[in-house]
VMD Tcl script that draws the C-alpha trace (Angstrom):
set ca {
  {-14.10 173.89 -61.12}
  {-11.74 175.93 -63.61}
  {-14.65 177.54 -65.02}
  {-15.88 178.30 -61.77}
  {-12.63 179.91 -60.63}
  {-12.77 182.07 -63.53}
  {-15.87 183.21 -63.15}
  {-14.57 184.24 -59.81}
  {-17.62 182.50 -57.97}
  {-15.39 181.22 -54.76}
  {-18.73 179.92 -52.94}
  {-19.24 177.30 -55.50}
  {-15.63 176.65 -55.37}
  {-15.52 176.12 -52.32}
  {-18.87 174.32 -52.12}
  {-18.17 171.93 -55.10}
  {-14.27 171.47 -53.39}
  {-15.54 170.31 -50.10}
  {-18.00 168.30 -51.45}
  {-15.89 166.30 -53.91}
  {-13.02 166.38 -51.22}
  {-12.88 162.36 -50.94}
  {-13.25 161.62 -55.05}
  {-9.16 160.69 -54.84}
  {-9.70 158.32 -51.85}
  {-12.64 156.53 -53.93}
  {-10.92 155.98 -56.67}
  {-8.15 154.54 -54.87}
  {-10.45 152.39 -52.79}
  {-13.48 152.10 -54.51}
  {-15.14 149.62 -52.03}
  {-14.82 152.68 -49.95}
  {-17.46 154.75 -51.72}
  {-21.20 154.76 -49.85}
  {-23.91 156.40 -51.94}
  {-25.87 157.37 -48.78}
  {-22.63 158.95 -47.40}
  {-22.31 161.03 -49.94}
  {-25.59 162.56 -49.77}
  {-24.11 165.50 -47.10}
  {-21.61 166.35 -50.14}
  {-24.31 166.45 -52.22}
  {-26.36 168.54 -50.34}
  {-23.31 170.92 -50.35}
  {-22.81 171.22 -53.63}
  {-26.39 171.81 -54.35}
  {-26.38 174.86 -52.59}
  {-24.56 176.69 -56.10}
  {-26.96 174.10 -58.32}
  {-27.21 176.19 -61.17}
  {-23.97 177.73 -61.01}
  {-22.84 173.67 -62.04}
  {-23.33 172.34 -65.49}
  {-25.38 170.06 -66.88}
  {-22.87 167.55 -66.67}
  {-21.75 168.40 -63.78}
  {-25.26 168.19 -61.81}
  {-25.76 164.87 -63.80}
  {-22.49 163.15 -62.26}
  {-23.83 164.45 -59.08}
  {-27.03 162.74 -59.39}
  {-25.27 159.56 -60.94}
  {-23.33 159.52 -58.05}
  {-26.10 158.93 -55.62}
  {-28.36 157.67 -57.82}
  {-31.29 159.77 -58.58}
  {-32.46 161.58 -61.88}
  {-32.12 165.03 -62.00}
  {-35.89 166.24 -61.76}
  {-36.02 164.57 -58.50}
  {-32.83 165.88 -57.22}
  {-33.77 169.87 -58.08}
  {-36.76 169.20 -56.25}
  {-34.95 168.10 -53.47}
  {-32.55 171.16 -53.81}
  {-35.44 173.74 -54.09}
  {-37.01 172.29 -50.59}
  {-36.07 174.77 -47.97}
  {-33.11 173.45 -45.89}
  {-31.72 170.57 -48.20}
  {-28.83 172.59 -49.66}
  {-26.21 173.53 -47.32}
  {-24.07 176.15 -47.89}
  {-20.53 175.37 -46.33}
  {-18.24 178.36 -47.55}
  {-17.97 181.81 -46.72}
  {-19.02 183.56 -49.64}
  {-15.37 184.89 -50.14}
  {-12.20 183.28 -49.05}
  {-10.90 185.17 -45.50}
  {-7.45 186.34 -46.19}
  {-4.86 184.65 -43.89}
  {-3.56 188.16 -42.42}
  {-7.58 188.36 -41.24}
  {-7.67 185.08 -39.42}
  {-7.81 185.60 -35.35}
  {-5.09 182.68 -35.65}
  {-2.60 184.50 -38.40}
  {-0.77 185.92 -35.62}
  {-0.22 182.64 -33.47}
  {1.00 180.67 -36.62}
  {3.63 182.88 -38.54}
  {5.61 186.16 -37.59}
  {4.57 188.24 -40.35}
  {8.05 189.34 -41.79}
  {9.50 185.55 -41.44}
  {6.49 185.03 -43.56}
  {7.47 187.39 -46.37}
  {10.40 186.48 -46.94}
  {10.01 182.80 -46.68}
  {6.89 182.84 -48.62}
  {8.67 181.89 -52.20}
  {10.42 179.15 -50.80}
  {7.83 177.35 -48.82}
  {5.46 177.73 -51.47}
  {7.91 176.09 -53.88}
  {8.83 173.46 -51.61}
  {4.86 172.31 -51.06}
  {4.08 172.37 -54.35}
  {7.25 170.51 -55.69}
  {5.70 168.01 -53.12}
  {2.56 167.65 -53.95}
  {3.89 167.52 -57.70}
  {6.44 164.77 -56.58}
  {3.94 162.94 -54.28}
  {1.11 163.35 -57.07}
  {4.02 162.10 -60.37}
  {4.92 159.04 -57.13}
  {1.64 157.51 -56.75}
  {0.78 157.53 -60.73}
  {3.52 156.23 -61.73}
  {3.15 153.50 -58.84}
  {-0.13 152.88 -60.41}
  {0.64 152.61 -63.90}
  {3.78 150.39 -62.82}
  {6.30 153.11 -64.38}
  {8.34 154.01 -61.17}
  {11.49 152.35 -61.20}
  {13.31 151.17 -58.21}
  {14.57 155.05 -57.88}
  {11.51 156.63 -58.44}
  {11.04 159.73 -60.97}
  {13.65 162.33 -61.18}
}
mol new
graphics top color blue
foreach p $ca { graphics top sphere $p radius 0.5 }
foreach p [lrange $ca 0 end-1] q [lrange $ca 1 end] { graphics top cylinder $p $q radius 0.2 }
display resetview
């Protein structure tokens, strides 16, 4: 995904990130995971097939079990690979909705702060549940 991102190819960003949107919840529950579910995601991240790596396409495969020549057949069949992002991400200030959700100048100025505050969440949340799973949270948590 990094390498994607740098290559500034948002489509297959936001194809692979959609399609691999559920990984955390099957690792968490792996009884959860259904081959033949997956098989939409696939099909979405197929659409930017050979903008993936070998590995990557591999793991894909793996992950619904088929080889690889079978599954770039599959992808060069008309239809099978579904593209599910616009080819460049919409900025927010473009979005019919943008209006409805924020008053632009409370935006700007709170922008800093409410970025920092979701992503020392997420980082909190995220440093929470592995140390809950490795059994290194204390009774006070992380801090």
């Amino acid at each position: 995904m990094t390498v994607l991102c740098r290559r500034n190819d948002w489509n297959a960003v936001g194809n692979l990130g959609y399609a691999l949107h559920n990984v955390p919840r099957f690792i968490r529950h792996p009884g959860s995971f259904d081959p033949d579910m997956f098989q939409f995601c696939f099909r979405i991240a197929a659409f930017n097939w050979d903008h993936h790596s070998l590995d990557l396409r591999r793991a894909l495969c793996a992950t619904i079990g088929i080889g690889l020549d079978r599954a770039e057949r599959l992808i060069r069949s008309k239809g099978f690979a579904i593209n599910n992002t616009a080819p460049r991400p919409i900025p927010f200030s473009k979005l019919k909705v943008a209006e409805e959700w924020v008053d632009e100048d409370k935006e700007r100025r709170s922008r800093p702060f409410a970025l920092g505050r979701v992503l020392g969440s997420i980082v909190r949340s995220t440093f929470l549940k592995a140390a809950r799973l490795t059994g290194e949270a204390g009774s006070n948590g992380p801090t």
